[in-house]
C-alpha positions in Angstrom: 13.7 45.7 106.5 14.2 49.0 108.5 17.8 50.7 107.9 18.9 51.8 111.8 22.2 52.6 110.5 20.2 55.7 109.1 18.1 56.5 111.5 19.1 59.5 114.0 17.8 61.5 117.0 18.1 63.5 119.6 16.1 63.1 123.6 16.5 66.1 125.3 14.5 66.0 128.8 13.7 67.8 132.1 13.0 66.5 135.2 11.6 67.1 138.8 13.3 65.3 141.5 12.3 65.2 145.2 15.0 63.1 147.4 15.0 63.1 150.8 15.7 59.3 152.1 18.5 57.7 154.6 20.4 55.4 152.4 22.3 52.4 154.2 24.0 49.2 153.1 22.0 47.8 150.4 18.9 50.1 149.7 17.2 53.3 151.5 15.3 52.4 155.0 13.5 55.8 155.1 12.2 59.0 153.6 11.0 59.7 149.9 11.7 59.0 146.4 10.1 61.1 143.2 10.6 61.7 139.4 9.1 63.2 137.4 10.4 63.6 134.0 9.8 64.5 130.1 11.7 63.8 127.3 11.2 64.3 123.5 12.5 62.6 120.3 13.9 64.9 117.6 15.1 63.7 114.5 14.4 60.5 112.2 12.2 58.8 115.2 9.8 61.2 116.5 8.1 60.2 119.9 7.5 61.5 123.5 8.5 60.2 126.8 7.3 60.3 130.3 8.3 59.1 134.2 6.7 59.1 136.9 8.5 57.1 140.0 7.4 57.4 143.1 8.8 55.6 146.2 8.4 55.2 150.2 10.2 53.9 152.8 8.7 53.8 156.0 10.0 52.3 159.4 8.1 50.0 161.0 8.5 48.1 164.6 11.9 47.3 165.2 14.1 47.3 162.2 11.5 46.7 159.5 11.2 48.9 157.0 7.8 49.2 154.6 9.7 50.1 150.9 6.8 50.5 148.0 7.5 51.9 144.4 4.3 53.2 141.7 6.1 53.4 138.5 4.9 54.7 135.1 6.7 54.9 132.2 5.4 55.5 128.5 6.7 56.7 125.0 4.0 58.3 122.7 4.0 59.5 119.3 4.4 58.1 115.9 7.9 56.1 116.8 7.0 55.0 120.2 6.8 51.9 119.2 10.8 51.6 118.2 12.2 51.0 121.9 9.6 48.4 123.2 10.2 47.9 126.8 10.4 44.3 128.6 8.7 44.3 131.9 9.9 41.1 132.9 13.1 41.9 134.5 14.1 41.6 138.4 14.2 45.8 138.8 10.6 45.5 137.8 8.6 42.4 137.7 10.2 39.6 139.4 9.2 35.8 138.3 9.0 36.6 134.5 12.0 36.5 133.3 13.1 35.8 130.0 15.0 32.4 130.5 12.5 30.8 132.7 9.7 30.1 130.0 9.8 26.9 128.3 8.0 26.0 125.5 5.5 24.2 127.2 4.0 27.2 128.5 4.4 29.3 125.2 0.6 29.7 123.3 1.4 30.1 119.5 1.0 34.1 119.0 -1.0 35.4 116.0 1.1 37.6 113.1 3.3 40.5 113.5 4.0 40.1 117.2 7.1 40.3 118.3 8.2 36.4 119.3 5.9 33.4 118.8 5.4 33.6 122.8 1.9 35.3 123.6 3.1 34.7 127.4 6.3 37.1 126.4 4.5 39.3 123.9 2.0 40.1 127.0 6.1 41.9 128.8 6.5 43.7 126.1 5.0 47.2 125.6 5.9 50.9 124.8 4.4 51.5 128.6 4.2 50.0 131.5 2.8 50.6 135.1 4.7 48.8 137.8 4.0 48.5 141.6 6.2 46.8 144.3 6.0 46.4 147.8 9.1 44.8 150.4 9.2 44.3 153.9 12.4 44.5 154.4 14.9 43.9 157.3 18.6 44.7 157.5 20.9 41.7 158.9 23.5 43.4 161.2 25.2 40.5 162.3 24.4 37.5 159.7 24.3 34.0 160.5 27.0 32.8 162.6 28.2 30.0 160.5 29.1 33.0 158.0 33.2 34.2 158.3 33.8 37.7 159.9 34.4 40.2 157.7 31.0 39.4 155.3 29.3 41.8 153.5 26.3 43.6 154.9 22.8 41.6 154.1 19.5 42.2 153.8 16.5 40.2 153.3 12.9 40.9 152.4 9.4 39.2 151.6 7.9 40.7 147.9 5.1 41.5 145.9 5.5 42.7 142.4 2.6 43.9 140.0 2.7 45.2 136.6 1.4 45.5 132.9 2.5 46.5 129.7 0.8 47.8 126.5 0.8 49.5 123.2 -1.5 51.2 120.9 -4.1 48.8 120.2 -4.2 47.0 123.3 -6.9 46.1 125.1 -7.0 46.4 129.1 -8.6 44.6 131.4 -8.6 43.4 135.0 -9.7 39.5 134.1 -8.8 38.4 131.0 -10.9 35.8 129.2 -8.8 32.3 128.7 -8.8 32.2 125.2 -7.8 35.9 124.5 -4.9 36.9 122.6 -1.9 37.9 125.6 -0.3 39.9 123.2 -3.4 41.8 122.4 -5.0 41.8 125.6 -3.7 42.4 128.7 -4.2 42.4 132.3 -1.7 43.0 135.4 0.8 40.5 136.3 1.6 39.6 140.0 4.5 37.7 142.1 5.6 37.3 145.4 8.8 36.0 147.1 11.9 35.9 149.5 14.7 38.1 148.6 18.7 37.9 150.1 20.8 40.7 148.9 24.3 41.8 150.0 26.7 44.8 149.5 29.7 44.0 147.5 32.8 45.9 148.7 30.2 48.9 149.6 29.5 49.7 145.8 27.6 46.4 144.0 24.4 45.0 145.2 24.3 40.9 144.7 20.2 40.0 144.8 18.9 36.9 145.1 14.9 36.6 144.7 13.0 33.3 145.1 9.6 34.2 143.4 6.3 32.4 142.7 4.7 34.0 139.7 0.9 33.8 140.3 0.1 34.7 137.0 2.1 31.8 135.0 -0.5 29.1 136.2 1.0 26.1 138.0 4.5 27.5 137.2 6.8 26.6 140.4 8.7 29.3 142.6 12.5 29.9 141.1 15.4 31.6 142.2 17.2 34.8 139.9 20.5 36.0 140.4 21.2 39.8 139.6 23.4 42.8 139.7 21.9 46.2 140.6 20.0 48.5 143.7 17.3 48.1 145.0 14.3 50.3 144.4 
């Protein structure tokens, strides 16, 4: 069993960083997003990291607003593997979360992976590639059954995408029904209806109803979360 009382590092890193949208209430309704950064581990764990984060927002007709992220993020080297990253969370792939598998849908994965999930082990990755697209559409005035005073809403119609991998991992577009998920992996995809609000101009309260289209039959759910949008 590893000692991580031991281990020690350091992760010095530079970045480029373009930033030219029009934030508003709950998330940017114009201009662009870009990062582009390097970072290195020094020490005990020994790995490189990289970003790349690109994001749009373009007006539409009206008050619509076209908002679409390409992320890649990947840590390479001979530690890379010590801070796995989970790709099923709502900043990044909405309709996989954690909580939401039951064992009905879990296949029994084969040794050394890292839960006996394959349908988790296929989140779970030292890279991952994420794209997401809103339409998205400020509510000035919400609902008039709503008290005066409410915080400022938005809501938006989804589409996530994403995949995550390792050394050794196999990637493909279609992935045979009997494969390994935690071995072999292909992009996940979601859609959905999202209804977020500032909180006292600082927190963003989401709400996202998804349908995963990539858990078979699985129904649509609703997450609660705390955080920006993209």
């Amino acid at each position: 069993r590893a000692n991580f009382a031991r281990q020690s590092y350091v992760q010095p890193s530079v970045a480029w960083v373009f930033d030219n949208s029009v934030p508003y209430h709950v998330g940017p309704l114009r201009g662009r997003r870009t990062r582009l950064e390097y970072a290195a581990g020094i020490g005990t764990w020994k790995f490189h990291q990289v970003l790349l984060d690109s994001r749009r927002y373009d007006p539409l007709v009206g008050s619509f607003t076209l908002a679409t992220r390409f992320m890649l993020f990947g840590r390479f080297g001979r530690d890379s593997g010590s801070f796995p990253v989970f790709l099923g969370v709502p900043d990044l792939l909405r309709g996989y979360t954690p909580g939401s598998f039951r064992r009905s849908e879990c296949s029994t994965a084969s040794g050394g992976s890292t839960s006996r999930c394959e349908e988790l082990n296929q989140l779970i990755g030292s890279r991952v590639a994420v794209f997401n697209a809103e339409l998205r559409l400020p509510l000035e005035k919400p609902l008039r059954f709503l008290p005066s005073g409410f915080p400022p809403m938005e809501a938006a119609v989804f589409f996530d995408g994403g995949i995550a991998w390792s050394d050794g991992s196999q990637l493909t577009l279609s992935r045979a029904q009997n494969a390994d998920k935690g071995t072999v992996r292909q992009p996940l995809a979601s859609w959905g209806l999202s209804l977020r609000g500032s909180i006292v101009g600082f927190f963003v309260m989401r709400a996202d109803f998804t349908k995963p289209l990539s858990r078979g039959g699985h129904a649509p759910y609703v997450t609660l979360s705390l955080g920006p949008t993209f």
